[in-house]
N, C-alpha and C positions, 0 to 999 in steps of 0.2 A: 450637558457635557459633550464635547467635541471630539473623535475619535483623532488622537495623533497621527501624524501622516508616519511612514517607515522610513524617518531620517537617518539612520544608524545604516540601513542599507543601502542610501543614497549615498550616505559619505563614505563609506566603505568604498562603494565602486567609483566615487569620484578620486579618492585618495589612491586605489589600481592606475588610473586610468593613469594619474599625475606621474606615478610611480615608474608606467610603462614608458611616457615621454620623457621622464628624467633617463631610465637606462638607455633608451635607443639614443638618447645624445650623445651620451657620455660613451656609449660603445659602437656611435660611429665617427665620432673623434678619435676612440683606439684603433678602428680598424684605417680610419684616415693614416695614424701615426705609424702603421706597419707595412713599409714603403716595399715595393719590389727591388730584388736585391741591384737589379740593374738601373736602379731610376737614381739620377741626381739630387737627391733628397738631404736636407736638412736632418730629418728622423732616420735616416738610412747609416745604418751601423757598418754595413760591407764594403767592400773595396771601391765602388762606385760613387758611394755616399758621399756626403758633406757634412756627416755630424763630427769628426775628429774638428774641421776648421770650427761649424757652431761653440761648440764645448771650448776653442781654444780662446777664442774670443771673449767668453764667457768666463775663463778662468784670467782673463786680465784686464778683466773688470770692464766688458764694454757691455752694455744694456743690449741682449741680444733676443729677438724673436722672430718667430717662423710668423709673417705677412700670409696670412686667411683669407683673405680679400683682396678686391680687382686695383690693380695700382691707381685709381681713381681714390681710394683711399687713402694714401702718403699722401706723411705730413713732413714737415719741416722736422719735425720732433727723429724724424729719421734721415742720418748724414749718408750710411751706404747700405747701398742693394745689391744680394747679388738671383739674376737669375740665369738660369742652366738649362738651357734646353737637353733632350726633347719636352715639351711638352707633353700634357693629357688631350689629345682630340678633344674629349668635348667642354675644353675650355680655350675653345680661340682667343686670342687676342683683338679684340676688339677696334675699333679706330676710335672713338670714347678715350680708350684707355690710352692707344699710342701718343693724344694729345695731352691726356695728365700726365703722363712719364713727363714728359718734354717739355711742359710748365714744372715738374716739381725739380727737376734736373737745371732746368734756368734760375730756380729759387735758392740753387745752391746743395744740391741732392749730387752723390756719385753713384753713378749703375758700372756695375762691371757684367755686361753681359753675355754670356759664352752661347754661342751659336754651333752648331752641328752640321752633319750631314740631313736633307741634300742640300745639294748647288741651290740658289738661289740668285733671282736677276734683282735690279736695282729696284725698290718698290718707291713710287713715287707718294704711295698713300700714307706712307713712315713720316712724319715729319721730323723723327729725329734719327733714325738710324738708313733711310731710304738711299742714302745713297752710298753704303756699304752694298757689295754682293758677293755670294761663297763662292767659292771656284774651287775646282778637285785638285787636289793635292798628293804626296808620296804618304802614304797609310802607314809607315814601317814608323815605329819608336824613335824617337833622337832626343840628343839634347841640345841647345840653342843661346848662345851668350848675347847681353842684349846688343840693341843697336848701340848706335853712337849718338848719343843725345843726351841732355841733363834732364831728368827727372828724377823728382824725388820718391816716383814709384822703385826706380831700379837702384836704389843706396844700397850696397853691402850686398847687390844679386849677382853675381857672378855667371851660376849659368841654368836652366832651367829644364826638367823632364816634360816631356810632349806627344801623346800620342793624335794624329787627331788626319784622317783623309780629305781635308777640305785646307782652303785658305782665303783669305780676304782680300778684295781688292775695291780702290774706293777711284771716285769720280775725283779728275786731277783737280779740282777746287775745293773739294772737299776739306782741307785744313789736317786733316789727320797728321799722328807725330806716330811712328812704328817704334813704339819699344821694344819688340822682338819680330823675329823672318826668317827665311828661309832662304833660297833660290826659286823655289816655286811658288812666293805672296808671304803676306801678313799673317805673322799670330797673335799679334797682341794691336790693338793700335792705341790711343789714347787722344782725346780732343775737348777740350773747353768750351763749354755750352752757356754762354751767360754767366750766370757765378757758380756752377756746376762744375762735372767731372763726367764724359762718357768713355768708358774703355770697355771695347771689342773686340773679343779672342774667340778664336774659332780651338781653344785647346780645351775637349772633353772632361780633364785629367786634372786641370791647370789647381784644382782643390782638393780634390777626391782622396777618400782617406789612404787609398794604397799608395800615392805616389807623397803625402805630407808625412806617413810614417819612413822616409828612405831619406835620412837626414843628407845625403851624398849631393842632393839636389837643393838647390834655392829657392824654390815654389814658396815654403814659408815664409822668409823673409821678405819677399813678393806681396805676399796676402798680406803682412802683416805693416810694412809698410803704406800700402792702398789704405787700411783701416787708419792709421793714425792723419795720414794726409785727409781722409774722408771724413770722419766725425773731430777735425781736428782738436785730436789729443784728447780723443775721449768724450768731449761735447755734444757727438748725437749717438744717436742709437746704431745699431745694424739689424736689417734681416734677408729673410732670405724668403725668397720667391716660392711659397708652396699652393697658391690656391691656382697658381696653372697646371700644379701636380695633382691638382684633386682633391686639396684638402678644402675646406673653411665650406660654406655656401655658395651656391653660384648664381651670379647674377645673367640677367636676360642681353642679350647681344646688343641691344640699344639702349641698357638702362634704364628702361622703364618698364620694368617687368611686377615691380612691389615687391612687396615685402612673400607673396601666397608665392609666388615664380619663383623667389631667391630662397623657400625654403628649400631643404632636401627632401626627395622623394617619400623616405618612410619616416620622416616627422609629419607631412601630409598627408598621408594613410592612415598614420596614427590620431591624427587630428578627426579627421573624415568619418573612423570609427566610434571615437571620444561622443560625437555628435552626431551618431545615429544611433548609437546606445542613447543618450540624455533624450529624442525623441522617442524612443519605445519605452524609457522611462513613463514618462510625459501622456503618451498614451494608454499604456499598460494601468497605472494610478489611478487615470479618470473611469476603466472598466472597473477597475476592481473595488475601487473605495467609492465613485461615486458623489454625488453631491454633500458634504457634511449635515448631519441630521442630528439635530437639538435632543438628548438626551434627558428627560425630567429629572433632578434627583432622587432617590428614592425617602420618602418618609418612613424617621428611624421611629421604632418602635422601645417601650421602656423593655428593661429585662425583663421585668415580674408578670411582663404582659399573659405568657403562659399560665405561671401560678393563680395569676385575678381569673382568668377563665377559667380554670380548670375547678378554682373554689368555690367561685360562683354556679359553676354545673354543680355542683354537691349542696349548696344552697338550696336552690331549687328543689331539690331533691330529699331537701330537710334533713343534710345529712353536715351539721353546722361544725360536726365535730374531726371530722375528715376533712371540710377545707378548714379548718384555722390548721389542721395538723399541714397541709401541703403549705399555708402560707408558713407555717411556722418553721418548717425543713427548710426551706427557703430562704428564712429566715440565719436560721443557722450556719449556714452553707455562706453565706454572705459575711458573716461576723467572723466565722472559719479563716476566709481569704483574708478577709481586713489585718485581724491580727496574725496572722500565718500559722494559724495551731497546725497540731499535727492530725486532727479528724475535727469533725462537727456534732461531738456531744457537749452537750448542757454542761456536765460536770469537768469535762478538758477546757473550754469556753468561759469558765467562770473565773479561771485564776485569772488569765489576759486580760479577763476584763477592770480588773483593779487599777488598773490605768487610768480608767474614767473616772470624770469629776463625781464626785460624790453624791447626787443626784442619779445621776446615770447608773451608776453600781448598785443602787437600790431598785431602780425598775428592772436591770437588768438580770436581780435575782428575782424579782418580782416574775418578772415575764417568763425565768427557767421554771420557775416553781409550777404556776398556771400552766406551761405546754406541757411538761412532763406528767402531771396529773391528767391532763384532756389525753393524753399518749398511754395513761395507763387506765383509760378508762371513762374517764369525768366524763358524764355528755352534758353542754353548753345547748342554749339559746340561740336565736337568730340574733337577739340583741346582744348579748353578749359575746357570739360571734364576731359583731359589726365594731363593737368595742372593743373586743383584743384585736382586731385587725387593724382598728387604728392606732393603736398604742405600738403596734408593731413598725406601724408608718412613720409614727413621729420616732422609735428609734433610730430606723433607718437613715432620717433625717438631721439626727441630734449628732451622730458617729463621726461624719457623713457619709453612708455607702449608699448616695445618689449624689447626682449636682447639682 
């Protein structure tokens, strides 16, 4: 017989272990989801946020989700994007990723992307927005009627709130159409990218829940027109740009970082831990238990094994009449259980015993009559000893209290 290993403890600590990876996910997706009050966030409930448009989208039926991953990711399955700078430092933009934008936008994709402060020059490494650049602008609030142009972004916008210190201004071949401006550059621009949609606004505000709750303003209608032109009438998805805010996983600056790079840090740890606990297991097992060592069964012994020695010393001892009494107690005690009297005398024993075939009930007064005589006295033979022991054996054996 093999000693069992302490599996009950092993899966104990592996079920902890599961347990610990499951909560640090799930509660670094919540602390993901609790945006600083001044970030452009999707999740961001404050004046800054973007959840009032999320949720508005979503109450009119367009398929809306916050984008976890590197725009290398969009698919077709999604018509518009919106992303909001500032970004998170340590999620750059990649040049990977500026070339999927710029394929998935050719495919037929709309970005609306709002750019900030600072100033920025022409990037030539952009291949779709490279030759936009930010220039300083009047920082003081206004509001803005659009250009003079037919778009069906600007239907039913009359005039729009804007805060924002910078402004845009593009290379004269550029193609761009300004749906909204200033005296000091572009706030909105808009341009056709193959069978896409790119429009870039340098306005902070241009969604943010404090300026979409001030009905006085057109921004709504704005946004909401953009969505219908974008996922036309409903047909694709929208989301919004969060995994440059820090949320989802992040990948390695050249995409080839795997799967161990694009975890999170303390899923990694947590991992690192997981498996160096399983090797102290591993270790700890082999001290303590050992090589498995073949255990003999033990050889069971009969019950009566006692009472045969104990009678057989009195044998010996020519004392025939004191073992038939231990075999006979013994006896008794056995017939006792069998029929579940309430003690083990002869005379309690006797009714119960009428149960038995008719044979049986005559040995069995037989055999009270013979113990209880040797009990009050009788001294018996060694033969007659050896004869009521066996008479008492084939009892035993007729009831049956053996197997």
């Amino acid at each position: 017989m093999k000693p069992s290993p302490p599996r009950k403890g092993i899966a104990l600590l592996l079920g902890l272990t599961l347990l610990l990876l499951v909560t640090a996910t799930l509660s670094r997706e919540k602390s993901e989801e609790s945006r600083p009050p001044a970030e452009p966030s999707a999740f961001n409930a404050h004046p800054n946020g973007l959840k009032a448009l999320y949720l508005l989208y979503e109450a009119q039926g367009y398929h809306v989700a916050p984008l976890r991953s590197s725009w290398r990711s969009l698919t077709q399955d999604t018509g518009l994007l919106f992303a909001v700078e500032p970004f998170e430092k340590t999620r750059p933009v990649s040049q990977n990723e500026m070339e999927a934008l710029k394929r998935w936008v050719e495919a037929g994709g709309t970005l609306v992307y709002i750019a900030t402060a600072p100033t920025r020059a022409y990037d030539p490494k952009d291949p779709l927005m490279g030759d936009i650049r930010v220039v300083e602008g009047d920082p003081d609030p206004f509001t803005v009627e659009p250009a003079n142009v037919v778009s069906p972004y600007i239907e039913n916008v009359k005039s729009i709130a804007y805060t924002t210190p910078v402004r845009l201004e593009t290379k004269p071949s550029a193609g761009y159409a300004t749906l909204f401006g200033d005296e000091e550059g572009a706030l909105l621009l808009e341009k056709q990218v193959g069978r896409g949609h790119l429009l870039v606004s340098t306005i902070s505000d241009l969604a943010s829940n404090a300026i979409l709750a001030q009905e006085k303003y057109d921004n709504l209608p704005l946004l909401v027109n953009i969505a219908l032109a974008a996922t036309h009438n409903r047909q694709g998805g929208i989301a919004f740009d969060e995994y440059h805010h820090g949320v989802g996983f992040e990948e390695s600056a050249g995409g080839q970082g795997g799967v161990w790079r694009a975890t999170p840090l303390p899923l990694r740890l947590l991992l690192l831990h997981a498996a160096l606990i399983g090797l102290l297991l591993i270790y700890n097992g082999n001290r303590r238990f050992g090589q498995p060592v073949s255990i003999p069964a033990p050889k069971l012994r009969p019950s009566t094994d006692y009472a045969t020695a104990v009678a057989g010393f009195w044998k010996k001892s020519k004392a025939s009449d004191i073992a038939f009494l231990i075999l006979y107690d013994r006896f008794l005690g056995e017939i006792a259980r069998h029929y579940v009297a309430p003690d083990s005398r002869a005379e309690t024993l006797l009714p119960y015993t009428q149960s038995a075939p008719q044979a049986l009930q005559a040995e069995f007064r037989a055999l009270f009559t013979e113990g209880e005589s040797v009990r009050a006295g009788k001294r018996i033979t060694e033969s007659e000893l050896l004869a009521l022991s066996q008479r008492l054996e084939n009892m035993r054996r007729a009831i049956p209290l053996v197997g």
